[in-house]
C-alpha atoms as one frame of an Amber mdcrd trajectory, in Angstrom:
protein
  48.455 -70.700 -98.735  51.446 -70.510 -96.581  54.334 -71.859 -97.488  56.155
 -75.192 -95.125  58.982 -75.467 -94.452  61.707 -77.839 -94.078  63.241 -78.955
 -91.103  66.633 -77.126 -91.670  64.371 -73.889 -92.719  62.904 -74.122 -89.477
  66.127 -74.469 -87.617  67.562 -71.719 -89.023  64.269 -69.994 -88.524  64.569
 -70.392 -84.904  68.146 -69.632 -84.834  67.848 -66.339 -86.815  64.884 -65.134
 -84.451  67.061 -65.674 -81.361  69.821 -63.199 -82.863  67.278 -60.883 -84.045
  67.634 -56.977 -82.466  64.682 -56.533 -81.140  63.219 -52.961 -81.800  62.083
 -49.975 -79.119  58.742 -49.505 -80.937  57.596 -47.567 -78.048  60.757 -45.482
 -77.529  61.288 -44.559 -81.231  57.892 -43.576 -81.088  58.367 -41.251 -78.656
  61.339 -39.777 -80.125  59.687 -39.189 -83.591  57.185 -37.645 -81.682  59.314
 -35.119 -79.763  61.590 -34.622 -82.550  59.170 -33.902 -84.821  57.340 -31.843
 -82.112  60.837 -29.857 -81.647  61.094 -29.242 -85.402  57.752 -27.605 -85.739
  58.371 -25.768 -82.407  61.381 -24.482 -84.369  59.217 -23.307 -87.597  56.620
 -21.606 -85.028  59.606 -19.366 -83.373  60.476 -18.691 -86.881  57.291 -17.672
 -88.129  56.902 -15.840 -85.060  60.277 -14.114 -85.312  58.557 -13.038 -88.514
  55.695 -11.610 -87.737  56.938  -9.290 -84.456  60.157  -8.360 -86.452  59.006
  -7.617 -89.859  55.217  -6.906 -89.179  53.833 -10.125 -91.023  50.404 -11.449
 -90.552  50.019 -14.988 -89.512  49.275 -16.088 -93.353  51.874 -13.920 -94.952
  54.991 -15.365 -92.367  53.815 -19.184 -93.516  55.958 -18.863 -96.860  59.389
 -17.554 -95.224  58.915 -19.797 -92.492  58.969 -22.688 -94.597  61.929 -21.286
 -96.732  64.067 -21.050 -93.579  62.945 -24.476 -92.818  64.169 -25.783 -96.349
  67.257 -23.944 -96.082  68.421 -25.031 -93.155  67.447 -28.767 -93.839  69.371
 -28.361 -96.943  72.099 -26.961 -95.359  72.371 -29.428 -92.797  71.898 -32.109
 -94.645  75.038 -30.511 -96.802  77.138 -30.758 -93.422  76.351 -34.269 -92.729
  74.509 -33.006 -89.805  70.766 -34.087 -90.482  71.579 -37.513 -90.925  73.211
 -38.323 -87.833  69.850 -36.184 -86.306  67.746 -38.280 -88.493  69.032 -41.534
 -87.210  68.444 -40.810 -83.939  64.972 -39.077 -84.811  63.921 -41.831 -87.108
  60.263 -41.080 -88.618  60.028 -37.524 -86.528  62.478 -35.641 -88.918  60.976
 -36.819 -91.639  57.319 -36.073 -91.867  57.921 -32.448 -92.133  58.994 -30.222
 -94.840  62.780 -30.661 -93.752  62.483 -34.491 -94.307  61.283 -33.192 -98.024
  64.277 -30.865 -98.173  66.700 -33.552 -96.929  65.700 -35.777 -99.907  66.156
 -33.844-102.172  69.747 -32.380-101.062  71.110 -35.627-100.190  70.583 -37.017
-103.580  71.594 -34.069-104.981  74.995 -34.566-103.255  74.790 -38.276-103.539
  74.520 -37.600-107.789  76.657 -34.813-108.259  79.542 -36.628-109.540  77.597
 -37.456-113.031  77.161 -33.954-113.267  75.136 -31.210-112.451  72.518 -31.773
-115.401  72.534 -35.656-115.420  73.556 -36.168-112.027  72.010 -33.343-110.076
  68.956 -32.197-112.468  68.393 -35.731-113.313  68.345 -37.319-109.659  67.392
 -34.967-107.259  63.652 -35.453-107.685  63.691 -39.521-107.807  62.999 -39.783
-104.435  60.954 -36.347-104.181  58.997 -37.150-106.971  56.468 -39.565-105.574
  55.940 -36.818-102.854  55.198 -34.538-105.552  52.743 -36.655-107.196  50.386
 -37.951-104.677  50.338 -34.125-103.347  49.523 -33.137-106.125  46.685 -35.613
-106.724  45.540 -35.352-103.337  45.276 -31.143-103.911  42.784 -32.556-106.753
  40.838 -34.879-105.081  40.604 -32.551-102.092  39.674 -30.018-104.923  36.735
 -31.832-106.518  34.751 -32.728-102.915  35.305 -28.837-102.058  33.659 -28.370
-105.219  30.792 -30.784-104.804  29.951 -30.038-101.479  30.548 -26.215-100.891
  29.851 -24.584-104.396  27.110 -26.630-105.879  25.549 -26.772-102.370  26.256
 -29.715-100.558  26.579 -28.195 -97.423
């Protein structure tokens, strides 16, 4: 049931609309999109740095690859630097694992005021922590149809 409204709701309504920004769907698209692109780009140089320079394998370079990744997220985000990038970036810088890492520094630094056990400990994985969660459950879920369909023979 939708709600009507009154004739000085409706004015206001119309008035509010025409002020409105309208949004570049299209173009932020495109910039998450090449942003995000550019930021996995990055981690495959690093992982590649990896493997030529200290005789990796393509598995074994994954885990220091990521690492960097975090780091320099963290880092940035430490600087002030990431969020200016992520503003521009929108949804592109934050998909990947240095979107994760940015969380969790920048409430680190928003909380560490209260402390480093209440304020850092306490708040650093607020935002992190639903991230955490569905991964996890979705590493179980994932889990059980492996299970059901490759080891008891479902295909």
């Amino acid at each position: 049931m939708k709600k009507t409204l009154t004739p000085e709701q409706q004015s206001y309504q119309t008035l509010a609309n025409e002020y409105e920004i309208k949004r570049p769907v299209f173009k932020n698209c495109v910039r998450a999109f090449f942003v995000g692109g550019l930021i996995c780009l990055i981690g495959q140089g690093i992982s590649t740095f990896f493997m030529t320079v200290f005789d990796f394998t393509e598995k074994t370079a994954g885990d220091p690859t990521v690492a960097v990744l975090i780091f320099l997220s963290a880092l940035l985000t430490g600087f002030g630097i990431y969020d200016h990038f992520a503003q521009y970036a929108g949804a592109g810088t934050s998909v990947p694992v240095t979107g994760f890492a940015n969380s969790i520094a920048s409430a680190a630094i928003e909380h560490r005021t209260e402390g480093y056990v209440l304020g850092v400990g306490g708040n650093m994985f607020k935002l992190a922590g639903s991230v955490i969660v569905f991964g996890t459950f979705a590493a179980f879920v994932i889990g059980i149809i492996h299970t059901i369909l490759v080891q008891w023979g479902g295909f």
